[in-house]
C-alpha positions in Angstrom: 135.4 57.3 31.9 132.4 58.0 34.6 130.8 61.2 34.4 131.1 64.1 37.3 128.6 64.0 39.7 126.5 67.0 40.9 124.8 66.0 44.5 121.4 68.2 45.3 121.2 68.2 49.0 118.5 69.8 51.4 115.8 69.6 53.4 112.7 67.7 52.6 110.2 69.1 50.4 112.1 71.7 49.5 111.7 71.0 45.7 114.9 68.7 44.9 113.4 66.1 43.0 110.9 68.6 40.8 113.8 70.4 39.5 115.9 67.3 39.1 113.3 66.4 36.5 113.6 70.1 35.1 117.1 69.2 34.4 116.6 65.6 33.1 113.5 66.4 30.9 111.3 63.9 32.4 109.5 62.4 35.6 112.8 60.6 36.6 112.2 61.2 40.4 109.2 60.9 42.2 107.5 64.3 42.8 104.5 64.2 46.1 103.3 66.6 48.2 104.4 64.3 51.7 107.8 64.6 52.8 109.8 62.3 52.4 109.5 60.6 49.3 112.8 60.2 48.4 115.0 58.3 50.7 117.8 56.3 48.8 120.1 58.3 46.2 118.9 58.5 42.9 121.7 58.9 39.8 119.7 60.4 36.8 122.3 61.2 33.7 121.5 64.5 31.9 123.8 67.5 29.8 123.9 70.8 29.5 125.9 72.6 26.5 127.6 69.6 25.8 128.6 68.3 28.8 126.8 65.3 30.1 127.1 64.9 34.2 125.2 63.0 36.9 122.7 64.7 39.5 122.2 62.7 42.8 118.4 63.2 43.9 119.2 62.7 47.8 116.9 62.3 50.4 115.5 65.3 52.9 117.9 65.8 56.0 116.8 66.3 58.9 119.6 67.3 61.6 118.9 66.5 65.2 116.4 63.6 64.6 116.5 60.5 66.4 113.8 58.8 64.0 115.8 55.9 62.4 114.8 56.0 58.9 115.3 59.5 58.7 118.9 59.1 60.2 119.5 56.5 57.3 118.5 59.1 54.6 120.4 61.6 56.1 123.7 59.3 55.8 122.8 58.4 52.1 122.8 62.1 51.6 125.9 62.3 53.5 127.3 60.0 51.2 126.4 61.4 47.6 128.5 65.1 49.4 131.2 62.5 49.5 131.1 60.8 46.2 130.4 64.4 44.5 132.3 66.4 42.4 130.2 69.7 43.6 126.6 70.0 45.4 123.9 71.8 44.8 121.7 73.3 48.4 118.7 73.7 47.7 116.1 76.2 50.0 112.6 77.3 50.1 112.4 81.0 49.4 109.1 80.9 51.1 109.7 79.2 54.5 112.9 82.0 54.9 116.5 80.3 56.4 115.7 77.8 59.2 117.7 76.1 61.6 117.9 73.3 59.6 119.0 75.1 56.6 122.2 76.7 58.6 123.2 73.2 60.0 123.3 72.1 56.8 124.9 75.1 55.3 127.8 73.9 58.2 127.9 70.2 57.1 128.9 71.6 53.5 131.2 74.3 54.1 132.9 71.3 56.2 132.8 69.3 52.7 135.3 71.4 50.6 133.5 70.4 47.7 132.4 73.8 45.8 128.6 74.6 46.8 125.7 76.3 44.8 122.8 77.6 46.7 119.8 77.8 44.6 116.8 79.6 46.5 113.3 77.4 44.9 110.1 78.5 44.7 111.1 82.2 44.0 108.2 84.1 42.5 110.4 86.7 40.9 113.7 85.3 39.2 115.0 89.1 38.9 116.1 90.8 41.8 113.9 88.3 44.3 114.1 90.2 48.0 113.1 86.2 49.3 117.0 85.1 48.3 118.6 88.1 49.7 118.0 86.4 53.0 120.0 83.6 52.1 123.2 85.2 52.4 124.0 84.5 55.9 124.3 80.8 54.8 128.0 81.9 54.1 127.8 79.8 50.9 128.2 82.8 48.2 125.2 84.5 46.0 122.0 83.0 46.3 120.6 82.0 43.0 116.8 82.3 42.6 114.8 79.7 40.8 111.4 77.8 40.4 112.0 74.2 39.9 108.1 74.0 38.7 108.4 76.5 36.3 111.8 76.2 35.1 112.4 79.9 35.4 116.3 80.2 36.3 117.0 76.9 35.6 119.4 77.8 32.3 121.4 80.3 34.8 121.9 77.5 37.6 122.8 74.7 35.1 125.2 77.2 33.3 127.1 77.6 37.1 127.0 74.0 37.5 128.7 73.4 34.0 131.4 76.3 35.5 131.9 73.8 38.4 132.3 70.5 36.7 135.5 69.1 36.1 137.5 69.2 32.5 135.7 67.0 30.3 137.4 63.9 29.6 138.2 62.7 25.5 135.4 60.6 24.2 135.3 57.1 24.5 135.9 54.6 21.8 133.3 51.8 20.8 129.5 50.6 21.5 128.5 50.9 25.9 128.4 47.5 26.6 126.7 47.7 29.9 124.9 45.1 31.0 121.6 46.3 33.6 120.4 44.0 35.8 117.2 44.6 37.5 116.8 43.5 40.6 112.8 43.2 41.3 110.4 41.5 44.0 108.0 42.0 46.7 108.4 44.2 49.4 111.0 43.1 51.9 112.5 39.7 50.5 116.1 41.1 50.4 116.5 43.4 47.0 118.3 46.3 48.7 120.2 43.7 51.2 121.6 42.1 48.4 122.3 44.8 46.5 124.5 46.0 49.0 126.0 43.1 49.3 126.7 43.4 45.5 128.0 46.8 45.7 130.5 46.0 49.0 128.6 48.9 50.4 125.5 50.5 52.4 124.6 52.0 49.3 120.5 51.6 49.6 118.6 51.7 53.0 117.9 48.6 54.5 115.0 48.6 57.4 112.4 46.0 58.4 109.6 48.4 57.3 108.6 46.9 53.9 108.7 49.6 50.7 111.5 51.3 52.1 112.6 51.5 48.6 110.6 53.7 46.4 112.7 54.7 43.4 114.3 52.6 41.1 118.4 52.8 42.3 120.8 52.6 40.0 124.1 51.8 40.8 127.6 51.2 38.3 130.2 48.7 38.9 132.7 46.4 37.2 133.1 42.9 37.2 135.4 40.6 35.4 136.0 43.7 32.9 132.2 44.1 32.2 130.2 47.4 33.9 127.0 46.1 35.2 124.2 48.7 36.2 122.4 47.3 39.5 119.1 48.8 39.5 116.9 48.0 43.1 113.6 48.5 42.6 110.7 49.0 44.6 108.7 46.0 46.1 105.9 45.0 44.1 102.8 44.2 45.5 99.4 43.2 44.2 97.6 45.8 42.4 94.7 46.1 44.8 97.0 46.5 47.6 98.9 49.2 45.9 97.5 52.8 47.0 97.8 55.5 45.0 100.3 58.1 45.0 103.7 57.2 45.8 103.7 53.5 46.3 101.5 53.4 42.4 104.6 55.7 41.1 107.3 53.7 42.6 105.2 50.6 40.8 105.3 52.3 37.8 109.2 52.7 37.9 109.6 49.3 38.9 108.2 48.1 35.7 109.4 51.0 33.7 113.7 49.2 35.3 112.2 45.8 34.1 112.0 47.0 30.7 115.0 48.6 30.5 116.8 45.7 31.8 118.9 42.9 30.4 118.5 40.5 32.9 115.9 40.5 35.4 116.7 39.1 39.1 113.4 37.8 41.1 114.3 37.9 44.2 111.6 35.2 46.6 111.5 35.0 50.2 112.6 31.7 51.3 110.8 31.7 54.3 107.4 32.1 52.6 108.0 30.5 49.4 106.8 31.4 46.1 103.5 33.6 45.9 101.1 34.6 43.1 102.9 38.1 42.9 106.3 35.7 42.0 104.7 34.1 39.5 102.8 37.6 38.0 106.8 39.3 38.5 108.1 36.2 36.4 105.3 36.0 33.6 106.4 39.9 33.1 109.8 38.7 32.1 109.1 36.2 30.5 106.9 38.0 28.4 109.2 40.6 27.7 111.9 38.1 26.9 113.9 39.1 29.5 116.9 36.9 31.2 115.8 35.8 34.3 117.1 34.5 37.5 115.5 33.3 40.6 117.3 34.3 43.8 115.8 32.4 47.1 116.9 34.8 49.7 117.0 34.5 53.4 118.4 30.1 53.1 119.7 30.9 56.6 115.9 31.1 58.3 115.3 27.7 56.4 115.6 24.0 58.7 117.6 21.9 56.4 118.8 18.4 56.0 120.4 16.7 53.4 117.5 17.2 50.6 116.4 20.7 51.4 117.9 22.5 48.7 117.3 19.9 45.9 113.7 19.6 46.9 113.1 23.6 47.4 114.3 24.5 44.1 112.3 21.6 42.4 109.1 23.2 44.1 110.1 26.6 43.3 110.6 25.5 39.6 107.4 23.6 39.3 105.4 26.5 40.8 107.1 28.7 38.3 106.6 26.1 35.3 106.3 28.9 32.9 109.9 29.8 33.9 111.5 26.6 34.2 114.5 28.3 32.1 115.7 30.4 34.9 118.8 29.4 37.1 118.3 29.4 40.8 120.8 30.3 43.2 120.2 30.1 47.1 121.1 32.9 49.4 121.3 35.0 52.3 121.9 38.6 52.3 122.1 38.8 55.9 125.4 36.4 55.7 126.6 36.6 52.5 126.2 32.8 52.0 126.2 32.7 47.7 125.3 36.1 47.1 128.5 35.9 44.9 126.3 33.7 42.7 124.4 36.0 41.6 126.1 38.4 39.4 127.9 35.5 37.2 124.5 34.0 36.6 123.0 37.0 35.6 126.0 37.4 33.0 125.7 34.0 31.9 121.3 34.2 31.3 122.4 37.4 29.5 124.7 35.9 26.9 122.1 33.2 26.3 119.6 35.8 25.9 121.9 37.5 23.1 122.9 34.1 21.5 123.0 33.0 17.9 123.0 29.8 16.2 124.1 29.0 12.9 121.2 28.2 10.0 122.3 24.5 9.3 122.5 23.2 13.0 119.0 24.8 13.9 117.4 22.6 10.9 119.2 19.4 12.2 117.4 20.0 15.3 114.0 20.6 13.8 114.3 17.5 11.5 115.4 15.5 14.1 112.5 16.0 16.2 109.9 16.3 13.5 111.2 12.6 12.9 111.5 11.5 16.8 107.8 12.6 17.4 106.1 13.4 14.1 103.0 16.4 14.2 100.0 15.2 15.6 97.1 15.6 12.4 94.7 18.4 12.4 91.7 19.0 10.4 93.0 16.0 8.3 96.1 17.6 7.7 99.6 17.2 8.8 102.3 20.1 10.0 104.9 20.2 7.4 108.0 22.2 8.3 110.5 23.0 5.1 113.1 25.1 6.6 114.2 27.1 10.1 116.4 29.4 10.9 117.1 32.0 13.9 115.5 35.5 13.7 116.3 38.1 16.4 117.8 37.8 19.1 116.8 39.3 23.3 115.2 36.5 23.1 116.6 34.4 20.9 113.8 33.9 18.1 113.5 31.0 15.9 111.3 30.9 12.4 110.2 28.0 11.1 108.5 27.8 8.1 105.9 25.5 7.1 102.6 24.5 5.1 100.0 26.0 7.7 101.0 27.6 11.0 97.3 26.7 12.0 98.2 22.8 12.3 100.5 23.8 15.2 99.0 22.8 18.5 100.3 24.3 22.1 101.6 21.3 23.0 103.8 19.8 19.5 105.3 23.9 20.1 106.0 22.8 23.7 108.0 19.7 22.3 109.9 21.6 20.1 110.7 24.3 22.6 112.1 21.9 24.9 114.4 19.7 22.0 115.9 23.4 21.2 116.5 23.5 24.7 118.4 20.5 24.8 120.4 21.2 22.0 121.2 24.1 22.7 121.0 24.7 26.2 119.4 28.9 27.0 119.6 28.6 30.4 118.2 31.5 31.8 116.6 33.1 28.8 112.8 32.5 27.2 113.1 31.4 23.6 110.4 32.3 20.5 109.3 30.2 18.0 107.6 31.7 14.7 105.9 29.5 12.2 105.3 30.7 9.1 103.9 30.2 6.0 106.2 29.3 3.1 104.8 31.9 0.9 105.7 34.1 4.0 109.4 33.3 3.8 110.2 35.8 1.2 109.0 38.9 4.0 
């Protein structure tokens, strides 16, 4: 069953995403002193008393204003007051009402979803005189509270539990969602595509690259499996990266790829693949993540009869240390494969979550110890006595033998690649562990 969702809505920089992390315990949304910051919706899970609910970290709106980016932030607020079960308005007790705050206060009484007005910034939770003035919002008592100091913050989530839905009966069994992060560098596609994904204009799309600075995550369902889409942030190289809010949305970025089970590189076709691709990959790769490579953008690319092949043989050998990885070829802009994507992404995952029996893995590694036997090394020879498969995310392979020491980079590299053809992994990095036989006991 999804949870209820609870939509904070406002201004900017009236304190939505500081007291968002109140609730959530943590830096989940991005906190600076420009406005701003926050543009697409942010869905951060967190409970109170027992019940566990969503809050929606929205964008500042802005009524009235013809700037176009704004405009889209306002309609991604617009849409989480759709999508929400109630909504929290948030106001700054300092600035007093303002116009802003009453058009607002009109676009939510239009809602007819139920509507808490919490006053921020209040200095004095008892008895503040600063929320008093809030009552001409027509939206019922003004709660005061400080998002920054958490004073209040127990009374207002105890309303918002009042407001929430009955609680559905717990559900059965292990979550078997699969997340798929959706990474790159600024302006190659992630948020088009995501959309695309989604069947909706859930994250703001605009030529200006970093648009995106949160990590979105977004729930749906396909062939009976609920995938979480998280679009990221574009990545760029560190020295380019200024500090403040483009370093934090960095920092999130990475933070998605860890948590992710499959990692989706999105590359700009049109430029082709760039040392902040091949830094983006070794990070999955390292962290024995799934990977795919979307090309995005096909459409801007002059083609004949060997475009493709050649392309994603140049993309491959460019990204040699990822040769795994399945590449699929779109473009956002007309849907062309885009529907590629998500099965490919199940597929790496399964392979990255894949177990082979004991006997077949030693078949293998006598086979090729046989085919090409170990180079000799200090005088000696690699022995190996027995494999068998470890953990899995990635899969992991032990092999024990006489001295890992007599293993050179490239007798590993053979035996990566004859696992590879036995057994396939598209999409996923394997390990292999050599151990010492004494070792086999630990």
């Amino acid at each position: 069953m999804s949870l209820p969702v609870v939509a904070i809505v406002g201004r900017p920089n009236v304190g939505k995403s500081t007291l968002i992390n109140r609730f959530v315990g943590g830096r989940e949304a991005i906190v600076h002193g420009e406005e701003g910051v926050t543009r697409d919706r942010l869905y951060l899970k967190t409970d109170w008393n027992g019940r566990d609910f969503l809050v929606v970290d929205t964008g500042g709106i802005v009524p009235g204003t013809s700037d176009e980016l704004l405009k889209s932030v306002a309609d991604q607020a617009r849409l989480a007051i759709e999508e929400a079960d109630e909504v929290l308005f948030m106001v700054d007790a300092d600035a007093g009402p303002t116009a802003a705050d009453r058009d607002i206060a009109t676009l939510l009484r239009k809602s007819r979803k139920p509507v808490i007005l919490a006053v921020n910034k209040c200095d004095s939770i008892k008895d503040d005189p600063k929320a008093y003035e809030f009552y001409e919002l027509g939206l019922g008592d003004p709660l005061p509270v400080s998002g920054l100091h958490g004073t209040g913050t127990g009374d207002l989530l105890d309303v918002i539990v009042s407001y929430l839905p009955p609680a559905p009966p717990p559900a059965e069994g292990e979550d078997d969602t699969l997340r798929v992060a959706i990474i790159g560098r600024p302006n190659v596609g992630k948020s088009s595509i995501t959309n695309r994904l989604l069947g909706s204009e859930r994250m703001i799309v605009s030529p200006m690259a970093g648009t995106t600075r949160d990590a979105i995550d977004s729930v749906i369902t396909r062939d009976g499996r609920q995938i979480t889409l998280v679009d990221t942030a574009g990545l760029r190289k560190k020295a380019k990266v200024d500090y403040g809010v483009e370093q934090f949305s960095a920092v999130r970025a990475l933070k998605a790829m860890e948590r992710a089970d499959v990692v989706v590189l999105v590359i700009d076709a049109t430029e082709g693949v760039t040392d902040q691709d091949k830094r983006l990959a070794g990070i999955a790769e390292e962290g024995g993540k799934a990977l795919v490579l979307v090309v995005n953008k096909w459409d801007l690319v002059p083609k004949d009869t060997y475009t493709l092949p050649k392309f994603k043989e140049l993309v491959l050998s460019e990204l040699h240390h990822v040769a795994f990885a399945p590449v699929v070829f779109t473009s956002a802009l007309t849907g062309q494969r885009v529907d590629n994507v998500l099965p490919t992404a199940m597929a790496a995952a399964e392979e990255n979550n894949r177990r082979v029996t004991t006997g077949v893995v030693n078949e293998v590694v006598t086979e090729a110890l046989a085919l090409n036997p170990p180079p000799m090394r200090h005088g000696k020879r690699l022995r190996v006595y027995y494999s068998q498969q470890g953990p899995v995310k990635p899969p992991t392979f032990v092999l024990f033998c006489n001295s890992p020491e007599l293993v050179t980079p490239s007798y590993e590299r053979y035996l990566e690649n004859k696992f590879r053809e036995a057994f396939g992994f598209a999409g996923t990095p394997i390990r292999l562990w050599f151990r010492a036989r004494r070792e086999k006991s630990s």
